[in-house]
C-alpha positions as CSV (number, residue, x, y, z in Angstrom):
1,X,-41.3,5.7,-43.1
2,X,-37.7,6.0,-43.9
3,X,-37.3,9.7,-42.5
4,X,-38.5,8.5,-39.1
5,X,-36.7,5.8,-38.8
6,X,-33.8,8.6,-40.1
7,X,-35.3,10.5,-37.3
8,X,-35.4,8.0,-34.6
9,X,-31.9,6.9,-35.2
10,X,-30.3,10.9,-34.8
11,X,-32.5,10.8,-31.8
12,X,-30.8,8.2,-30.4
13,X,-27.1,8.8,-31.0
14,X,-27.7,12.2,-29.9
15,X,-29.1,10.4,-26.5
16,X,-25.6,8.6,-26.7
17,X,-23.4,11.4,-27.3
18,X,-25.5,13.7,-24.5
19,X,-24.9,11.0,-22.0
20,X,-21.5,10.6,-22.1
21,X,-21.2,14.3,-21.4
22,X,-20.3,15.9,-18.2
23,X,-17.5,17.3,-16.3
24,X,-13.6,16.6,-17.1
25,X,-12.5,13.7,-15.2
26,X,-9.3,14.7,-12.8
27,X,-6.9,11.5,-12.8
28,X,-5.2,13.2,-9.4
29,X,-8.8,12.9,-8.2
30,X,-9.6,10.3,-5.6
31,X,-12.7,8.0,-6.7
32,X,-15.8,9.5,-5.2
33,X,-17.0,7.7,-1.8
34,X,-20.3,6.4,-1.2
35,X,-22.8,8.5,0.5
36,X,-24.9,7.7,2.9
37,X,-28.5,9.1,3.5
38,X,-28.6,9.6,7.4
39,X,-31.5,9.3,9.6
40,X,-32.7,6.5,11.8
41,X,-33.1,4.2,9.5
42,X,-29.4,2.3,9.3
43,X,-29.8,1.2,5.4
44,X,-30.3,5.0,4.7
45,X,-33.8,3.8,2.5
46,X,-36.9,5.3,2.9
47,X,-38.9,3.2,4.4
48,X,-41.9,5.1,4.6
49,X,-43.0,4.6,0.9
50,X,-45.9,2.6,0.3
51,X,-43.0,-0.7,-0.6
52,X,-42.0,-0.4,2.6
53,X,-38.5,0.4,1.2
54,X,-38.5,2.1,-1.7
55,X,-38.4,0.4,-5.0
56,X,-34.2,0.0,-4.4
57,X,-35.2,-2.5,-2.2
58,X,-36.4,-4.6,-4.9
59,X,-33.0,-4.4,-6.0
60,X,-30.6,-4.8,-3.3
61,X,-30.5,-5.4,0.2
62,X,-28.3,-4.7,3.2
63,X,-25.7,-7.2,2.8
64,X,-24.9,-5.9,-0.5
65,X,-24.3,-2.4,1.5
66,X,-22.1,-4.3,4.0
67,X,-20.2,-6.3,1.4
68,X,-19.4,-3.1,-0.8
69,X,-21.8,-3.8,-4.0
70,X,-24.6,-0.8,-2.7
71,X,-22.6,2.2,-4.2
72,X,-24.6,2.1,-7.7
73,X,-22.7,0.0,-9.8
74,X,-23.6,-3.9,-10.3
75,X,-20.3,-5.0,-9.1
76,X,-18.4,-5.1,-5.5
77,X,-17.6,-1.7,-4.8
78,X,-14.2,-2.7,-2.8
79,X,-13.1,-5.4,-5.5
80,X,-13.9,-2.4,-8.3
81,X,-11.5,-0.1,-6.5
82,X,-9.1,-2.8,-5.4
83,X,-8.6,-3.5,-9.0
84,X,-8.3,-0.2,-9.7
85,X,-5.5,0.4,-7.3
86,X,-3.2,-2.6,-8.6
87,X,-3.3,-2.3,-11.6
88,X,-2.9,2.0,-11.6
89,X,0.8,1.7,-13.0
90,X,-0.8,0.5,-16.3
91,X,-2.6,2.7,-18.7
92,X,-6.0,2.0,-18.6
93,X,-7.8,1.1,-22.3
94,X,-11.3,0.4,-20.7
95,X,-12.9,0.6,-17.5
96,X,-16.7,-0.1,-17.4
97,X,-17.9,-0.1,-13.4
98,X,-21.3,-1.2,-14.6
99,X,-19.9,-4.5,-15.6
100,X,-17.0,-5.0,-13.8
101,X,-14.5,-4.9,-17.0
102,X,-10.7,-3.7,-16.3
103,X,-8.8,-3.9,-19.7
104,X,-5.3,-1.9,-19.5
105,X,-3.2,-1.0,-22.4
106,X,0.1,-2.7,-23.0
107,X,2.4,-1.5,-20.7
108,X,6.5,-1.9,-21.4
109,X,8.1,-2.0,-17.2
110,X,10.8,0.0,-17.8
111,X,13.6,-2.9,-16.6
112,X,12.4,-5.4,-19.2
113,X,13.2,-3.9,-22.6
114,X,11.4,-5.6,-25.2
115,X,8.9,-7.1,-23.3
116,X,5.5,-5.6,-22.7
117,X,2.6,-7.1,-20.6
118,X,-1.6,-6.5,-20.4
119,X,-4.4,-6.9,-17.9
120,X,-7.8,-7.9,-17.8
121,X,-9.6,-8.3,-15.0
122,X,-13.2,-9.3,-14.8
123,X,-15.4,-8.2,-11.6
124,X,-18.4,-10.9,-11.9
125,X,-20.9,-10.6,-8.6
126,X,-21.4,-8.0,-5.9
127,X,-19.8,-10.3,-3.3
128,X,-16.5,-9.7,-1.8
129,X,-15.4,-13.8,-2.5
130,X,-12.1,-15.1,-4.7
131,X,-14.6,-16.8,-7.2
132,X,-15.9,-13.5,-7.7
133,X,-13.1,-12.1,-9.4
134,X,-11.4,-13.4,-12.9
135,X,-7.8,-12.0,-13.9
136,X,-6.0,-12.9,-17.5
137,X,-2.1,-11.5,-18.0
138,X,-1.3,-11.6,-21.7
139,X,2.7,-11.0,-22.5
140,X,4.6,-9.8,-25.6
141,X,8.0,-9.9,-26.9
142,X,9.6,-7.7,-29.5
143,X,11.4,-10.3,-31.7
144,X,12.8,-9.4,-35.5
145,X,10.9,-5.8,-35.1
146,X,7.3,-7.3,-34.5
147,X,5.9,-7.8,-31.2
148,X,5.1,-12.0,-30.6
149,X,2.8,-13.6,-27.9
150,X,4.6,-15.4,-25.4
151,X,4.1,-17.7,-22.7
152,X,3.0,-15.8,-19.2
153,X,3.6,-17.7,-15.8
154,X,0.8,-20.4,-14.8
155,X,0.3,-18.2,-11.3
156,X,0.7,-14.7,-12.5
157,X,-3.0,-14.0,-13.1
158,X,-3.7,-16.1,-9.4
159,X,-0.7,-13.8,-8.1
160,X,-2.5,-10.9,-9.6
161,X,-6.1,-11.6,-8.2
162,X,-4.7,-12.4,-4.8
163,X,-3.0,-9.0,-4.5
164,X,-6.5,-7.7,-5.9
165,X,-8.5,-9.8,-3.3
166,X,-5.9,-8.5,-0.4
167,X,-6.3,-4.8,-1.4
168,X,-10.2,-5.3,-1.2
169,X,-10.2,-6.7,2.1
170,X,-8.0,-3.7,3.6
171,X,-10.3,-2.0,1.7
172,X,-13.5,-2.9,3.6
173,X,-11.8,-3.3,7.2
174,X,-11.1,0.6,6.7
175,X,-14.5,1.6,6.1
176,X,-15.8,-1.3,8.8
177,X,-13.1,0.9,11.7
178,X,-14.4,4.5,10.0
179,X,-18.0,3.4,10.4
C-alpha cells in the first residue's frame, strides 16, 4: 500500500514538473494575441456539434469575447495586459493569468534612495468594470540598516488602478477599430 501511494505521488510531481515545461519565455516578446477561428460563424465556435456550440459554450459566451475575458484565461484579457503594461518597470515576483494575481518584487525608483515600493494587483471577473479590479501599494523605508513599513498615500493604489483601468480601455478601442 505504501509503494503505490510512493508511486502515485512520483507520478504526480512528475505531471507537475512536465507541465511547466516548454519553450524559453522571450521578455522582448510581445504577449501572444488572441486568435480567432474564421468562418461564418462570428463567435469563431463550432456550431455544428451536436450542443449546438461546442462544449465552450457551456463556458462562455459572446460578451465575454467582446469584453476581452475569451482568450483562455478566467480573467479580462485587456485588464490582464493592462496590468501588465503599468506595472512593467517593476520586476515581476508572480504572475498567474489563470487567476488574475500580479505580485511584483520590491522595486527601489532610482530618485528616492532608500525608499522602495511593491504591487499587487488582483484581476477578479472577466468584465472590463472598476469593481473588477483590486490594487494594494505597500512602501518601505531603509531606517538604521533595516528596511521598515511605512505609510503609502490613501489614493495611490485608486491612482494605480485608474491608470490600469485607462490602459484597458485603449486597450479594447484598438482591437474594436482593428476589427
Amino acid at each position: 500500500m505504501a509503494r503505490l501511494i510512493t508511486g502515485l505521488v512520483l507520478l504526480g510531481v512528475a505531471g507537475a514538473v512536465a507541465a511547466g515545461c516548454g519553450p524559453p519565455q522571450n521578455p522582448d516578446e510581445p504577449l501572444p494575441q488572441e486568435k480567432t477561428r474564421g468562418g461564418s460563424n462570428p463567435s469563431g465556435r463550432d456550431t455544428g456539434s451536436v450542443t449546438g456550440g461546442g462544449l465552450s459554450g457551456l463556458f462562455a459566451d459572446d460578451e465575454d469575447d467582446a469584453e476581452g475575458g475569451g482568450s483562455g484565461v478566467a480573467v479580462n484579457s485587456f485588464l490582464w495586459r493592462a496590468s501588465l503594461d503599468t506595472v512593467s518597470f517593476m520586476p515581476l515576483a508572480q504572475a498567474d493569468p489563470f487567476g488574475g494575481v500580479i505580485i511584483t518584487d520590491w522595486y527601489s525608483p532610482a530618485d528616492a534612495e532608500g525608499e522602495r515600493i511593491k504591487v499587487n494587483v488582483f484581476i477578479l471577473s472577466r468584465e472590463l468594470r472598476a469593481n473588477a479590479l483590486r490594487a494594494s501599494v505597500f512602501r518601505q523605508v531603509r531606517e538604521d540598516g533595516e528596511w521598515v513599513d511605512a505609510e503609502v498615500s490613501e489614493d495611490t493604489a485608486t491612482r494605480l488602478e485608474n491608470a490600469i483601468l485607462s490602459r484597458a480601455r485603449e486597450m479594447r478601442v484598438t482591437k474594436r477599430k482593428q476589427s
